[in-house]
VOPAGU-2260 file (C-alpha; in pm, 1 decimal, decimal comma):
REM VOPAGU-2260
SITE   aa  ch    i         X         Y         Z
SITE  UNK   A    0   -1294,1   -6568,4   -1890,6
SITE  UNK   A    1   -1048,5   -6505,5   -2177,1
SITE  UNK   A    2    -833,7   -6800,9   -2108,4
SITE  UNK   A    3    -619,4   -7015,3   -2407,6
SITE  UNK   A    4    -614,8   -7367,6   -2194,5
SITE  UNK   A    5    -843,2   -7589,4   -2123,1
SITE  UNK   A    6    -971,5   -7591,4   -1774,2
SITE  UNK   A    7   -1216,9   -7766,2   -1567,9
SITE  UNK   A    8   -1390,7   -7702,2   -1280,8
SITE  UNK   A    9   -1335,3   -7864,5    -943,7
SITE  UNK   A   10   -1675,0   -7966,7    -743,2
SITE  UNK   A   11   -1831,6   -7775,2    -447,1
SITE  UNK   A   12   -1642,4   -7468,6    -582,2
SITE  UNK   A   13   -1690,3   -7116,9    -646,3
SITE  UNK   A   14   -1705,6   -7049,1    -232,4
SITE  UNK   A   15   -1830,1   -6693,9    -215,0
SITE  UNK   A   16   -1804,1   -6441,1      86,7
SITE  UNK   A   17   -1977,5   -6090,6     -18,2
SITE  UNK   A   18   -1964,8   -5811,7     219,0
SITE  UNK   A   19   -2157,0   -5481,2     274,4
SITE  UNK   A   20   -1749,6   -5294,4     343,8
SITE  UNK   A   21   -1758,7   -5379,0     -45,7
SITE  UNK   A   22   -1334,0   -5431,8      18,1
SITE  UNK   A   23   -1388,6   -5758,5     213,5
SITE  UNK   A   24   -1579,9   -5984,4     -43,4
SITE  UNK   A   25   -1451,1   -6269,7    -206,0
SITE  UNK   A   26   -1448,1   -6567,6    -399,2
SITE  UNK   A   27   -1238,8   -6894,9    -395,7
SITE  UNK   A   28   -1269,9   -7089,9    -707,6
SITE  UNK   A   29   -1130,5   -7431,5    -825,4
SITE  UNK   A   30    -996,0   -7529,3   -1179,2
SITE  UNK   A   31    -876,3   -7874,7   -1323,0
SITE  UNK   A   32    -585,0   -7821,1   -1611,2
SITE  UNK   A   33    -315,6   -8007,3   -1765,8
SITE  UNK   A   34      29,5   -7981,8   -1558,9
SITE  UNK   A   35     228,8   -7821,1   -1850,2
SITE  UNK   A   36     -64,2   -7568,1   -1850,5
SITE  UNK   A   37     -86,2   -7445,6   -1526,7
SITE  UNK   A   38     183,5   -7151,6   -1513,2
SITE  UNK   A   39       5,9   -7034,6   -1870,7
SITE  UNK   A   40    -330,0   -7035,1   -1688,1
SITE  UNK   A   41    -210,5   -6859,7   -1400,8
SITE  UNK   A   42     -58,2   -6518,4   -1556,9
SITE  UNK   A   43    -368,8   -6506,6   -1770,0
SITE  UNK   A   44    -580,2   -6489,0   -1480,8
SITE  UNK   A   45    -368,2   -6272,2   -1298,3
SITE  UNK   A   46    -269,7   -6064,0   -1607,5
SITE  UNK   A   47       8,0   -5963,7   -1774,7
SITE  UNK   A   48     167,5   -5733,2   -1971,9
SITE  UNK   A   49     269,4   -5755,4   -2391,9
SITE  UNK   A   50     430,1   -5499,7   -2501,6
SITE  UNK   A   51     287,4   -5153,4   -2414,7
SITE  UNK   A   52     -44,1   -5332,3   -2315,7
SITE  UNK   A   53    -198,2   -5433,5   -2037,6
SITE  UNK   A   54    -375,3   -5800,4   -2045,4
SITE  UNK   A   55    -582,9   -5692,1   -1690,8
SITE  UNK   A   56    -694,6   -6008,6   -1494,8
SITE  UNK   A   57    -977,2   -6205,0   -1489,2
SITE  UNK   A   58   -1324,7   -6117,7   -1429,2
SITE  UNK   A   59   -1520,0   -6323,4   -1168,4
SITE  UNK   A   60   -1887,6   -6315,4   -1271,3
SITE  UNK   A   61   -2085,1   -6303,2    -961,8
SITE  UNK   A   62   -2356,6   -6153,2   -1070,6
SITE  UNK   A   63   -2382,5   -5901,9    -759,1
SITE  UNK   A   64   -2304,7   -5656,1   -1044,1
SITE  UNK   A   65   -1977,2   -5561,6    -856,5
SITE  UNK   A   66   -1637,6   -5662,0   -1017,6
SITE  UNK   A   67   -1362,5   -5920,4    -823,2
SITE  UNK   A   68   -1081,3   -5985,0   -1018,4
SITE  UNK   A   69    -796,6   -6206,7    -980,1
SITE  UNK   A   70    -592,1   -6163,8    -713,0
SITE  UNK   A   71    -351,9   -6508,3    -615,9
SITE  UNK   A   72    -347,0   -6791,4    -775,9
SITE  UNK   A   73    -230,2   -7105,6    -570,6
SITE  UNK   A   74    -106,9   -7428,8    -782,7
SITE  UNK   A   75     -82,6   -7774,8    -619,2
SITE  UNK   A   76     -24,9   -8129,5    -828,3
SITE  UNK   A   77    -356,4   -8368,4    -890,0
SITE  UNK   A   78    -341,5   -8688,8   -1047,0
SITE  UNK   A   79     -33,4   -8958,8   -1075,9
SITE  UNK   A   80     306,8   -8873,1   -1120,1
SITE  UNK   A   81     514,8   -8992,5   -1442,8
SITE  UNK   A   82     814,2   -9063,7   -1329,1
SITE  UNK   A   83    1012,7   -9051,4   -1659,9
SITE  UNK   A   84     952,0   -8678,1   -1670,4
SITE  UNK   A   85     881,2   -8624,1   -1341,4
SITE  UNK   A   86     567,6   -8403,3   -1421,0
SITE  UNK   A   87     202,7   -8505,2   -1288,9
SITE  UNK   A   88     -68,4   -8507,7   -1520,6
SITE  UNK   A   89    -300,5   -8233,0   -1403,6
SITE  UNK   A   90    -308,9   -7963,9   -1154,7
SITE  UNK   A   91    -542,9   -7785,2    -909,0
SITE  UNK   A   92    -513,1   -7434,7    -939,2
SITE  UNK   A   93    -699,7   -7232,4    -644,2
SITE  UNK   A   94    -776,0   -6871,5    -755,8
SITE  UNK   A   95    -868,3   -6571,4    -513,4
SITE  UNK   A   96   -1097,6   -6310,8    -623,5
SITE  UNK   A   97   -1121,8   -6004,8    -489,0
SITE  UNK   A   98   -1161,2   -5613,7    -518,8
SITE  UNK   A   99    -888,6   -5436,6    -711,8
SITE  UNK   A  100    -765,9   -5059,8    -570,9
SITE  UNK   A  101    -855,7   -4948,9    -957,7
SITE  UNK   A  102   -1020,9   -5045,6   -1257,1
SITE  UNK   A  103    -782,2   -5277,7   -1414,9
SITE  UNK   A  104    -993,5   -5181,7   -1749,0
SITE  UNK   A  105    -941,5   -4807,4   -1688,0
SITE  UNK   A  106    -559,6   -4770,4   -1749,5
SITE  UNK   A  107    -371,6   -4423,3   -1765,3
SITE  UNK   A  108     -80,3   -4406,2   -2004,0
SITE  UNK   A  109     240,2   -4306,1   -1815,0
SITE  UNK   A  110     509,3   -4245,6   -2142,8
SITE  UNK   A  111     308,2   -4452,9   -2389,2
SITE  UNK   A  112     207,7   -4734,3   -2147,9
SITE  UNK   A  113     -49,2   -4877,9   -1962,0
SITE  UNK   A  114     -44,2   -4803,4   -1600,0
SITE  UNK   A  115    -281,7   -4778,3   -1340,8
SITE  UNK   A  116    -319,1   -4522,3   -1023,3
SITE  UNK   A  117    -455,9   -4519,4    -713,5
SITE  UNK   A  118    -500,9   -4246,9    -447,5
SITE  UNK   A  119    -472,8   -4140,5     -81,0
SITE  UNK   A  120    -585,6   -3820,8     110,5
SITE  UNK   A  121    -542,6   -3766,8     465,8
SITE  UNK   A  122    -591,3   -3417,7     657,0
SITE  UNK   A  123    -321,9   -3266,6     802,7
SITE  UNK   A  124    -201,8   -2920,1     979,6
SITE  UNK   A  125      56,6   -2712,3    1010,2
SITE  UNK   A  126     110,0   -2445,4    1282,7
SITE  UNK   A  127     253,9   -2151,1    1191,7
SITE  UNK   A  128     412,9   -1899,4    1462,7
SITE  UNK   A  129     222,1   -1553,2    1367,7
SITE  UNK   A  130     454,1   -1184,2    1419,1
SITE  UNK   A  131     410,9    -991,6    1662,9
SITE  UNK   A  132     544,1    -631,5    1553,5
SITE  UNK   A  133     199,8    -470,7    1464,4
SITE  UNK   A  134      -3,3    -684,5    1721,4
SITE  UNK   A  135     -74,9    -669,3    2112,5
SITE  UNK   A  136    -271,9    -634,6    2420,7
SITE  UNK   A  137    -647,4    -414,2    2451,4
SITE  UNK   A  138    -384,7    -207,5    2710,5
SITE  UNK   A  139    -143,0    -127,9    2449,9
SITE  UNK   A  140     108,4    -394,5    2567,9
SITE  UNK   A  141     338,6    -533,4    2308,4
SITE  UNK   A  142     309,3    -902,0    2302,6
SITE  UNK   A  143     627,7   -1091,7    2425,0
SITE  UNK   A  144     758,1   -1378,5    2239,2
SITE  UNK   A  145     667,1   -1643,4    2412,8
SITE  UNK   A  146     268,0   -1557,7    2383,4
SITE  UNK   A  147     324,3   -1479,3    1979,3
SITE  UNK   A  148     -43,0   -1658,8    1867,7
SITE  UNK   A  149      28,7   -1972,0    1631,6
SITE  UNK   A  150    -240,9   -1996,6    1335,9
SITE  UNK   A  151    -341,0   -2369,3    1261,5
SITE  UNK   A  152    -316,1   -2391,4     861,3
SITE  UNK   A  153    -554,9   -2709,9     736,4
SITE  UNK   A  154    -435,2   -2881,9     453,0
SITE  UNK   A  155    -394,7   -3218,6     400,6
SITE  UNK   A  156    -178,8   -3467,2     226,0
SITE  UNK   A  157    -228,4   -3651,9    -107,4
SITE  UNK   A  158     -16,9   -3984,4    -184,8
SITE  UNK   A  159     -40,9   -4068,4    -585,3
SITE  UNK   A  160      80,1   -4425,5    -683,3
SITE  UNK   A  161     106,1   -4510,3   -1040,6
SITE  UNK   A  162      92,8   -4908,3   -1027,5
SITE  UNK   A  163     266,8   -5149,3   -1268,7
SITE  UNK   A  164     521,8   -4924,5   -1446,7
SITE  UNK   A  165     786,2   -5116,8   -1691,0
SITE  UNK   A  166    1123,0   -5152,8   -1541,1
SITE  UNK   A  167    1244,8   -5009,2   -1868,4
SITE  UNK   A  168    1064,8   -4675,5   -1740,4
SITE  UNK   A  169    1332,4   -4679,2   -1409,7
SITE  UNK   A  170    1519,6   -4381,3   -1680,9
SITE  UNK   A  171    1236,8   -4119,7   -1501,5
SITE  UNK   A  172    1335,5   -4157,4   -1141,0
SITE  UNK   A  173    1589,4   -3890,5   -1190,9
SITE  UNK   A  174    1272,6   -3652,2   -1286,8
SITE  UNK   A  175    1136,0   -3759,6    -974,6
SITE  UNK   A  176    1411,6   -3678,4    -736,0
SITE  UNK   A  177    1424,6   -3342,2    -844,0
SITE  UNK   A  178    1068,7   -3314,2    -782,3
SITE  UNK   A  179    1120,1   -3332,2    -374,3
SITE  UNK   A  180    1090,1   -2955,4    -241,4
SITE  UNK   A  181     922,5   -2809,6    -544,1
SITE  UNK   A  182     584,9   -2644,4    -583,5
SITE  UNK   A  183     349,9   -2734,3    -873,4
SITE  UNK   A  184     395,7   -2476,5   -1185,4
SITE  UNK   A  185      85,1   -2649,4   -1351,5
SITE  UNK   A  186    -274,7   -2751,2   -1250,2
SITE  UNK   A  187    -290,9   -3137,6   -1134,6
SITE  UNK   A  188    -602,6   -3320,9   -1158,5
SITE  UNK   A  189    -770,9   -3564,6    -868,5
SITE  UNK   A  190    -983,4   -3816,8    -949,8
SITE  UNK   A  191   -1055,1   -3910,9    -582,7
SITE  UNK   A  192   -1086,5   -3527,5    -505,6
SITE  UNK   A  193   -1286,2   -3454,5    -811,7
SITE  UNK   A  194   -1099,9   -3139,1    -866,2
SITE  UNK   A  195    -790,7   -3003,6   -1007,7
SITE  UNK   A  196    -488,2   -2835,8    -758,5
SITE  UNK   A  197    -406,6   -2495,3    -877,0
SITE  UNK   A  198     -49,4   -2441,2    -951,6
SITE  UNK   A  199     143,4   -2309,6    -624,7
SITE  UNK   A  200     -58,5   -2535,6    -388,8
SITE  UNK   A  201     118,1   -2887,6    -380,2
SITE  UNK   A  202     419,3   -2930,8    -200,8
SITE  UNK   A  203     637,1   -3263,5    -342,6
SITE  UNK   A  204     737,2   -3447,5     -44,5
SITE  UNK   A  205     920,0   -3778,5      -1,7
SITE  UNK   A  206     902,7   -4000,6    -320,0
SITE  UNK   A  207     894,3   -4450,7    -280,7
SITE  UNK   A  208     993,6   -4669,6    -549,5
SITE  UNK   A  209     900,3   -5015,2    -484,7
SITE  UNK   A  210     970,5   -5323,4    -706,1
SITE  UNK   A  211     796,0   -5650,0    -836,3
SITE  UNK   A  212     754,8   -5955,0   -1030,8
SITE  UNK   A  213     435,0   -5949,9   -1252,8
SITE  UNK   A  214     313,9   -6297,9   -1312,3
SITE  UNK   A  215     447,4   -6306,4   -1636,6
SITE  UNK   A  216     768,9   -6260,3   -1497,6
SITE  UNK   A  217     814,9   -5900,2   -1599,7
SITE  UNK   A  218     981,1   -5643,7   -1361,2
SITE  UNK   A  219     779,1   -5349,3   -1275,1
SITE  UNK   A  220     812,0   -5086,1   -1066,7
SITE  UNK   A  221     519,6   -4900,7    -798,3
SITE  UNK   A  222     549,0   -4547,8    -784,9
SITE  UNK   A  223     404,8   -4331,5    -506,0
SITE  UNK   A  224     435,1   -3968,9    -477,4
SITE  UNK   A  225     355,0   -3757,7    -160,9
SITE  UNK   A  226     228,7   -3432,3    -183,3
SITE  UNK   A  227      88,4   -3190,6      58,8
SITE  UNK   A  228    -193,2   -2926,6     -48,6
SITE  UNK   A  229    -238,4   -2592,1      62,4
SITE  UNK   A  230    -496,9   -2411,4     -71,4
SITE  UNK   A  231    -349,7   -2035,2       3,2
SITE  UNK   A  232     -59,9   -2136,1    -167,5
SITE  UNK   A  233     309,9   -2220,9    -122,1
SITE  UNK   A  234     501,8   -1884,6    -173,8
SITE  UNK   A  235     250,4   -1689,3      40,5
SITE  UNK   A  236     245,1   -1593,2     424,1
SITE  UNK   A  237       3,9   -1484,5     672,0
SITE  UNK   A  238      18,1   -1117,3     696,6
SITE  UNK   A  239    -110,9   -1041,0    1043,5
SITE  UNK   A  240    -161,1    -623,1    1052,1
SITE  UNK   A  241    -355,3    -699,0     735,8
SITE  UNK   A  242    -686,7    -916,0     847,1
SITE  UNK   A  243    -956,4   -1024,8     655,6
SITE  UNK   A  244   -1345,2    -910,8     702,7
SITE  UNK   A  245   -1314,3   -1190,9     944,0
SITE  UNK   A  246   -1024,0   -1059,2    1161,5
SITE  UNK   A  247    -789,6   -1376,7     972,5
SITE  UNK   A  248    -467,0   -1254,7     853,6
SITE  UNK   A  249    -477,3   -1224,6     453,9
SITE  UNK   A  250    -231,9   -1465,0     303,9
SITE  UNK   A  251      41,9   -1270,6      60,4
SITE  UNK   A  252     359,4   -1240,0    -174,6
SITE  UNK   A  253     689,4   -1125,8      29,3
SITE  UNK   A  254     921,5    -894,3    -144,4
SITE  UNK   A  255    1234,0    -804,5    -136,8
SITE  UNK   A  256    1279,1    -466,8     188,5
SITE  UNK   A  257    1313,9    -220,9    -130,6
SITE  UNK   A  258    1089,3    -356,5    -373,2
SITE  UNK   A  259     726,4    -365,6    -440,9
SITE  UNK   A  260     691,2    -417,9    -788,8
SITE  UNK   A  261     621,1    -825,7    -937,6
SITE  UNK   A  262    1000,3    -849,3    -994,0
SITE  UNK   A  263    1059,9    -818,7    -669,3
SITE  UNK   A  264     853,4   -1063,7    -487,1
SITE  UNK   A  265    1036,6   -1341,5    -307,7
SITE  UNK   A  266     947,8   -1664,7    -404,2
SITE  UNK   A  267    1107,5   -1939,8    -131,1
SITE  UNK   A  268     940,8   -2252,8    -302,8
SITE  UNK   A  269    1083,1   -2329,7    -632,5
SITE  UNK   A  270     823,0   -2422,7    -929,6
SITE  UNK   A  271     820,2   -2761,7   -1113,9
SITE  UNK   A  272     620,6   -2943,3   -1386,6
SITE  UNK   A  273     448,2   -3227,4   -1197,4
SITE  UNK   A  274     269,5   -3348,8   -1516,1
SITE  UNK   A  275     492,2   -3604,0   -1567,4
SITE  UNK   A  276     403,1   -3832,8   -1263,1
SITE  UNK   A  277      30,7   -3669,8   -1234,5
SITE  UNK   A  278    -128,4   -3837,0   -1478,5
């Protein structure tokens, strides 16, 4: 516990609750420090940020060999009150420990500071309304709109937060706005997926900006990105009356009616540089 107070501990505490879910253990400790220290002791086991660097909070040493960190920090008065400065001598401060959604010791840089990111994937569909010109019936019968076969497309969506970005980063939004509608031009990595998304297969969706305190007082900002990954792509369609070896329609470029040539392939999805809030 890198701590710069002085600090005791309060008897019958640690109280530990570990669970098998991993996400539901905890720890309530106890500390003993001097009034005047208390709001010094709690951002540095919370954390804090100095500078471009990240101070990341306090370990809990359980032994289990799983990290908890600090998570709230409650501060109540202990001890007489002196009435001339109307400050009491010590103070309990209750700390939770708990799981973190990252490694608060395995930063990212987002433009030359320390940041953190988690990650979200959720399956999703999308039904898409096949043609009907070069398709029909075993009789020959043209099929009529209204039985036009629909082709489920499986994709699903990926929501990228970058935690604990400086205020004085707010400057990039504007980046981000523009974002919303555009397809990826470069590769984008996933740690939870393990993989990287080749460009033309992420969709940039809605955008959230959230804002905070830290406990040192800073202002930071939470950034979360919504994406949507298709692996055939963005710019390319189902072409029905040209199936696969499985009898799936074969997913292409359009072109313009009198074109054919690379120059003339239609691309509805604009391309973007997501680099700058894929970290």
């Amino acid at each position: 516990m890198a701590i710069s107070v002085e600090f005791t501990y309060v008897p019958g505490y640690p109280k530990e609750t570990y669970s098998n879910s991993g996400g539901d253990s905890s720890v309530t400790a106890k500390y003993y420090c001097a009034w005047g220290d208390r709001l010094t002791f709690a951002k540095e086991l919370l954390g804090y940020r100095a500078g471009i660097i990240r101070i990341p909070p306090t370990i809990y040493a359980s032994g289990t060999g799983g990290l908890l960190w600090a998570k709230t920090v409650d501060i109540e008065p202990h001890g007489g009150l002196v009435q001339d400065t109307g400050e009491y001598v010590k103070a309990i401060v209750t700390c939770i420990y708990g799981v973190m959604p990252y490694n608060p010791l395995r930063p990212q840089i987002f433009n030359g500071y320390k940041v953190h990111v988690t990650e979200t994937i959720t399956p999703s569909t999308e039904f898409l309304t096949l043609g009907r010109s070069n398709i029909g019936w075993y009789d020959g019968t043209k099929i009529d709109e209204i039985e036009a076969p629909a082709l489920i497309v499986r994709m699903f969506d990926w929501s990228y937060t970058i935690h604990n970005v400086p205020i004085e980063q707010r400057q990039q939004l504007a980046g981000l706005i523009d974002l919303t509608g555009k397809i990826n031009s470069n590769a984008c990595y996933s740690y939870l997926w393990q993989d990287s998304f080749l460009p033309g297969t992420l969709l940039a969706g809605n955008s959230q900006i959230t804002h905070s305190l830290d406990p040192s007082g800073e202002r930071t900002l939470e950034i979360t990105m919504n994406y949507t990954f298709r692996a055939t792509g963005w710019n390319k369609f189902p072409r029905v009356s040209k199936p696969d070896t499985n009898g799936n329609p074969t997913w292409e470029y359009i072109y313009t009616v009198s074109g054919g040539a690379s120059v003339d392939i239609v691309y509805p999805y604009e391309s973007a540089d997501f680099s700058g809030f894929v970290l």
